[in-house]
Each structure stands twice: as C-alpha cells, then as structure tokens.
C-alpha positions, -999 to +999 in steps of 0.1 A: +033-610+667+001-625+687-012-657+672-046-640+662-071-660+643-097-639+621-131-657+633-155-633+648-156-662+681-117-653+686-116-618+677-135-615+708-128-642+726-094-653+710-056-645+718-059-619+688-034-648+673-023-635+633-022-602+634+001-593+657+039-588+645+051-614+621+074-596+598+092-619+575+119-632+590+155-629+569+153-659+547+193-662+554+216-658+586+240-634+569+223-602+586+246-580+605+246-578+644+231-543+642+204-552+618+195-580+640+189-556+670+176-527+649+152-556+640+140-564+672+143-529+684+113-524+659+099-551+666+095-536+710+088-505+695+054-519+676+044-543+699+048-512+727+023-493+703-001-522+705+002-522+737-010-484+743-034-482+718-073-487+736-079-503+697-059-529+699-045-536+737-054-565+757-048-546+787-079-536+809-080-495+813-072-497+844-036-510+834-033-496+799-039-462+809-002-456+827+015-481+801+045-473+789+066-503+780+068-539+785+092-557+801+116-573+780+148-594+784+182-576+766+187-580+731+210-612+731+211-621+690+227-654+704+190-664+710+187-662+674+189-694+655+191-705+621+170-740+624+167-772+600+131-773+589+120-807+585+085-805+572+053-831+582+030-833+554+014-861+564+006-847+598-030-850+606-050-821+619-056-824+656-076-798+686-052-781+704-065-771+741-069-737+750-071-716+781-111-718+773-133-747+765-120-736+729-098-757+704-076-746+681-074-769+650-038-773+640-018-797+619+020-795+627+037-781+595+070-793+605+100-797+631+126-776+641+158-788+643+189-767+660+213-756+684+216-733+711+241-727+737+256-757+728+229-783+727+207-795+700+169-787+702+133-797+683+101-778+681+070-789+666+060-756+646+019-756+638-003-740+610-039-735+615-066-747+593-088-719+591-065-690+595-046-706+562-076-695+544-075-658+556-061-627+530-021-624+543-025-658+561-014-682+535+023-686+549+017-681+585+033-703+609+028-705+649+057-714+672+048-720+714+072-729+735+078-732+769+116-728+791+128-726+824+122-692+827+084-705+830+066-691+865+099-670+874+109-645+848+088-650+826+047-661+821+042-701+837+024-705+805+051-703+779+053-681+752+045-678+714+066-667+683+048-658+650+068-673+615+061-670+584+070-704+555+105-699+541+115-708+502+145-730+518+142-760+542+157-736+569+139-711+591+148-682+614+138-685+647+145-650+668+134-661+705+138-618+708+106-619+695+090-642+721+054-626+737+029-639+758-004-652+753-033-622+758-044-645+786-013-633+805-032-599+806-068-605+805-081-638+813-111-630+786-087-641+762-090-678+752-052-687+742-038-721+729-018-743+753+017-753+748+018-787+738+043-808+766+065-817+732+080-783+725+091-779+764+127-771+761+151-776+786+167-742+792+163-710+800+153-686+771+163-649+783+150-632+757+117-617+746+088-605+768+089-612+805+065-618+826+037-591+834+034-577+867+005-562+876+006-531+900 
C-alpha cells in the first residue's frame, strides 16, 4: 500500500510508493461486513510482513529486529466510503514537494466526492506521470490526506492510501487502509507532501497510527 515509484532515485531514496498494498478495491459497496474486515485484516496482516521482512522494511535494524506489529486503529467499516468520482482531465501536471529536495510529478486524476459521519467531503486524488508508464502501474491511483488525528494519534504528516481506477464514476475509499509515509520511520526516505487541499476536517480513527519509537 506505500506510494512507491519504480525509478532507481526513489527505490533508494523514495517512499517505496507503488508497490506496497493496493489490492483492488470492490468495484461496488455490496460487500458484507465480515468481508470488509477479513479485507483489511489481510490487508494488517501483509503490511505486518513488510514490515518484518529486512528486504523490504523501512525500519532501521535496530527497530525491525523486535517488530512485531504496527499500531493500528480498530477495524471501523464506517470509515469506509463509497465516493463520487468526478474525474479532471484537463488537469495539468504539476511538482508536488516532498520531504527531500525531490518532486513528485503528478496531475490530479480526479475528485472525490462523499460523506462521512454525516458531512460531505472532497479529495483531490493524483496519478503520477512516470509511474503510469511502469508494468502493473497503468491504473494506479495515490490518495494523501491529512485529519485531526495529525501530531496526536497519528503521524503530523498525514497519511496515504493506494487506489486503483474503477470502470464506474465511483470509487472505494477504505481509510482502514491508511499508512504512513516511510519518512515516518526513516528519514532517508524522500516522501510526497500532502497538499493543504485534501486537509479534512475530522478525525479519521482508522488505519496506521502513529509510530513510536522505543
């Protein structure tokens, strides 16, 4: 689920952005509450793997080596929203900053449009340029956001959520399947910033919390 791009500069450098966990997401909202959590159960479960594995963990051995698990926010499907997709194709391609003197070229592929606990939401959601081009890549959509959870429970930076195009003008956004940047955990890690539009004003409790380090 980490926004990876495939460029040898990032694969050293980068947030490890693509090819992280972006299964597709349901292309409908008729999913059963225990497939939703089995979903993001899986979802923990790989990303925990990632995690421990010296291959493919941001950690530095002297935290990876006692991992065991994350810290993550209870399952709460209500975090899961089925959201309007109006798309930008006219949207130009623009440098978005990045924890690093780095710039992520992205061109904002559309906007999401929805509600959650009662109140009506947008996001901008991006596609990069280059990573477009990669084998698997094609379809693959980057959502950062930031909440009020920001600095407390979870990372001041905001986190990300990986998407994939849907057939419909609809999209499944799962904010269970919020992670943080790899800066959170190793500050050789260059990651992209969240712009100030897709600041929303509530607190997401779901997804990764923030890392402690011991």
């Amino acid at each position: 689920m980490r926004y990876y791009y495939l460029l040898a500069m990032i694969l050293l450098l980068g947030c490890k952005e693509g090819k992280k966990y972006h299964d597709e997401v349901e292309k409908t909202a008729a999913v059963s509450e225990n497939s939703r959590t089995a979903d993001v159960l899986e979802f923990q479960k790989k990303l925990n793997a990632e995690f421990k594995d010296p291959e493919t963990s941001p950690l530095p051995d002297r935290y990876r080596k006692d991992f065991e698990s994350l810290d993550f926010f209870e399952i709460d499907t209500t975090y899961r929203v089925l959201a309007k997709l109006v798309l930008t194709p006219e949207a130009l391609p623009f440098l978005m900053p990045t924890t690093t003197e780095r710039k992520s070229k992205e061109r904002v592929y559309g906007i999401a449009q929805f509600e959650l606990k009662g109140n009506r939401f947008e996001l901008e959601i991006y596609q990069n340029e280059e990573l477009m081009q990669q084998e698997g890549y094609a379809d693959y959509l980057f959502l950062p956001f930031t909440d009020r959870t920001n600095g407390e429970q979870t990372y001041g930076g905001g986190r990300y959520i990986d998407l994939r195009i849907p057939q419909g003008d609809s999209i499944v956004i799962d904010f269970n399947r919020a992670y943080n940047p790899y800066c959170t955990y190793n500050k050789k890690y260059s990651c992209p910033i969240v712009p100030a539009v897709n600041a929303l004003d509530i607190a997401i409790l779901a997804g990764v919390k923030a890392f402690k380090k011991e």
